[in-house]
C-alpha positions as a printed NumPy array, in Angstrom:
array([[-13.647,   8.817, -10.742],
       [-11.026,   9.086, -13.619],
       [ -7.842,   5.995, -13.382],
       [ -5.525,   9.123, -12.053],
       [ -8.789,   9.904,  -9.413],
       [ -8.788,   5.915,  -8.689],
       [ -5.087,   5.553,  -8.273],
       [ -4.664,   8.136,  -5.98 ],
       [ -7.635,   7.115,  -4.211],
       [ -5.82 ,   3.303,  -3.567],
       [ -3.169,   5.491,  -1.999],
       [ -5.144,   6.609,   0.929],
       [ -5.964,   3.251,   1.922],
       [ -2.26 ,   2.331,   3.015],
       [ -2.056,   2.654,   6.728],
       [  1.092,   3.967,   8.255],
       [  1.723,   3.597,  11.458],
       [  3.93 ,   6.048,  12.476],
       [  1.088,   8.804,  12.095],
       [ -1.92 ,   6.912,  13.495],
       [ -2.963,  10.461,  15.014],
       [ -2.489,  12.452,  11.435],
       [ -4.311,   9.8  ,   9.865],
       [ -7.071,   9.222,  12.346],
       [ -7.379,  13.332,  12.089],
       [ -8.338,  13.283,   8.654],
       [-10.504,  10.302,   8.52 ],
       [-13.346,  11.938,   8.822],
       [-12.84 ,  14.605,   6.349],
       [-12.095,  11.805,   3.705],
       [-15.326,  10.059,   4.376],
       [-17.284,  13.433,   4.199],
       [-15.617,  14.179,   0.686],
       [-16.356,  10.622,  -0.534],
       [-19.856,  10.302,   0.701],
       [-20.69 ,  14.066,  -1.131],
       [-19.041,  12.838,  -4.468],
       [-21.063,   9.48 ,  -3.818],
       [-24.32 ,  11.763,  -3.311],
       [-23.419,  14.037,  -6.471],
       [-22.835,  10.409,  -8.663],
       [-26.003,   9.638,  -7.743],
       [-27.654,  12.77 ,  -8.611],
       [-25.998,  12.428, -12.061],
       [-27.411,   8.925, -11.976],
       [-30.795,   9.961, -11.152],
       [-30.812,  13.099, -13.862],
       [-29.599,  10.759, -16.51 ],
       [-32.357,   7.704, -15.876],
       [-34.761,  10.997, -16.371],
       [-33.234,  12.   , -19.454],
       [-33.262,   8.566, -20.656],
       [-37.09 ,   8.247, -19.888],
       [-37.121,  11.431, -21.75 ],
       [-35.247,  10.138, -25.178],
       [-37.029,   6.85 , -24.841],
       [-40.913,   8.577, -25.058],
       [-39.933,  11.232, -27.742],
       [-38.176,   8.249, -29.588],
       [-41.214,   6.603, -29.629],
       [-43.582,   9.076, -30.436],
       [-41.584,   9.719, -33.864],
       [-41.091,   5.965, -34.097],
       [-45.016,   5.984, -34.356],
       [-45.698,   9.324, -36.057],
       [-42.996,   8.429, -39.081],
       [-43.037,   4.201, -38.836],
       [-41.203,   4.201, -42.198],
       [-38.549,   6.373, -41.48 ],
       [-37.183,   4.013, -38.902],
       [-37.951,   1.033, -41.248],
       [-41.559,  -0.351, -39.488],
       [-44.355,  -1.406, -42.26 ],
       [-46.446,  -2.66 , -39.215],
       [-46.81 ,  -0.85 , -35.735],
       [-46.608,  -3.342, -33.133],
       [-44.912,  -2.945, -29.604],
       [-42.218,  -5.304, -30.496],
       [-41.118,  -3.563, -33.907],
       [-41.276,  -0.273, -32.217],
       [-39.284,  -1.639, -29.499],
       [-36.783,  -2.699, -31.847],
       [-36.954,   0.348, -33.734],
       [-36.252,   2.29 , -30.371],
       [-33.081,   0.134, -29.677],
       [-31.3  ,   0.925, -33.343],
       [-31.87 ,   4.171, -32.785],
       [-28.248,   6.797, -31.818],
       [-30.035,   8.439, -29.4  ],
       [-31.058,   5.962, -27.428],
       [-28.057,   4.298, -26.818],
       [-26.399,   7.451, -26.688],
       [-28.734,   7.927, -23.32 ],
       [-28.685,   4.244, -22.621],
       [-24.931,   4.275, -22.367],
       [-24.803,   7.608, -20.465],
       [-27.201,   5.896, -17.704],
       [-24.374,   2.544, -17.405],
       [-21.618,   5.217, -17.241],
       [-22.822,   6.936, -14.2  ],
       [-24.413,   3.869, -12.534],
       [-20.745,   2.744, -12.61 ],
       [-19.498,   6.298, -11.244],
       [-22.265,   5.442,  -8.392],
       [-20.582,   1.716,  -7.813],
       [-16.973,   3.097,  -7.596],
       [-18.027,   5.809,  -5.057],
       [-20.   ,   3.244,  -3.424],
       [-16.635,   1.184,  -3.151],
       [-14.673,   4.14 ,  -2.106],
       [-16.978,   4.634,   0.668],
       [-17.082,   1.143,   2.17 ],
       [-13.14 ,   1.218,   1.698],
       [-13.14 ,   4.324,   3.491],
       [-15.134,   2.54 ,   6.251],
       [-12.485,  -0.419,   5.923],
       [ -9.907,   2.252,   6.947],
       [-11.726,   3.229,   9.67 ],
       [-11.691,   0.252,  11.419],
       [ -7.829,  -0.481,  10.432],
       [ -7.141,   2.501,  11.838],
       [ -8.428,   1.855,  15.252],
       [ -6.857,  -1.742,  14.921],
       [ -3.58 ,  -0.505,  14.735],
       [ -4.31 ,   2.133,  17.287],
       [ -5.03 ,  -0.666,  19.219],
       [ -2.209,  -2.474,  18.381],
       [  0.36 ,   0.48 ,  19.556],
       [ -1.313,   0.8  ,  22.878],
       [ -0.497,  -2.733,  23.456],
       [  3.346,  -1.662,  22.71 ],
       [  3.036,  -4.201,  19.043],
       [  5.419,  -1.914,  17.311],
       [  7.749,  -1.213,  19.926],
       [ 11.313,  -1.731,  19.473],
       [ 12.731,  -4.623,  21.069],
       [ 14.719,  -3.439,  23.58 ],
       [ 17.943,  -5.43 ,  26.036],
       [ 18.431,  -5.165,  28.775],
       [ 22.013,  -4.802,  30.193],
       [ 22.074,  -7.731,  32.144],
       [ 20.7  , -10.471,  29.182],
       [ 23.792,  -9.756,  26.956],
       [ 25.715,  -9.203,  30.168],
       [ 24.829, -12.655,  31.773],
       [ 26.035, -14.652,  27.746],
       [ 29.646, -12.862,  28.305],
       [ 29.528, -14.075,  32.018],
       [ 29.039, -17.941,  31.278],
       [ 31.555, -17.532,  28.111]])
C-alpha cells in the first residue's frame, strides 16, 4: 500500500452512524478486496523469497568459481558468506524480500482493522436499537409543569 493507499485506507475505519445500513452493506466487499490484496502481497512475498534463493546460489557459485574477483584468497564458508553479503545483487534481492514482507504486514493490519470494523459496526447497530442516539425529546407537560410552579 502506497501513504495515499494507507491514508485513504484510515478513512474507512471511521464509523458513522447515520448510515449503519450503507456501511454494514459494504463491509463485506471491503474485507473481500483487502483479504485478495493481502493474498496477492503474499504471493509477491513468496516469488521474491524464491528469487532471493535464486540470487543467493548463483552468487555463490561465482563467489567460488572467481574467489578473487570478489576479494577471497581462501574459500571458506564464512568468507564466502561475507563475500555474498557485499555483493549489489544480493541486497538488491535481500531488500526486495523486507519490502514486500512489509506490504504482507500492512495488509495483514488492514485486514484485522477491517475485522475491528466489523465488530464496531454491529456495536453501534446495537447501540441504535437500544434508542443511544436518539434525540432527547420533552414532553409537553415537563416544561409545562416548571411554568406552572413559577
Amino acid at each position: 500500500m502506497t501513504d495515499k493507499e494507507i491514508q485513504d485506507f484510515e478513512g474507512l475505519l471511521d464509523v458513522d452512524e447515520t448510515v449503519l445500513d450503507k456501511q454494514s452493506s459494504e463491509q463485506p466487499r471491503l474485507i473481500w478486496k483487502y483479504m485478495r490484496a493481502l493474498a496477492d502481497a503474499i504471493m509477491a512475498s513468496d516469488y521474491a523469497e524464491a528469487e532471493f534463493k535464486v540470487t543467493q546460489a548463483e552468487l555463490d557459485e561465482d563467489i567460488r568459481a572467481s574467489p578473487n574477483d570478489y576479494g577471497i584468497d581462501k574459500i571458506t564458508e564464512p568468507a564466502v558468506k561475507l563475500a555474498l553479503a557485499r555483493t549489489q545483487d544480493y541486497q538488491k534481492a535481500q531488500t526486495k524480500v523486507i519490502k514486500c514482507r512489509y506490504a504482507v504486514k500492512v495488509q495483514e493490519a488492514a485486514v484485522a482493522s477491517l475485522d475491528h470494523r466489523r465488530t464496531t459496526l454491529s456495536h453501534f447497530i446495537q447501540l441504535r436499537e437500544q434508542s443511544y442516539f436518539a434525540q432527547p425529546r420533552q414532553g409537553g407537560t415537563g416544561w409545562q409543569k416548571r411554568r406552572q410552579k413559577a
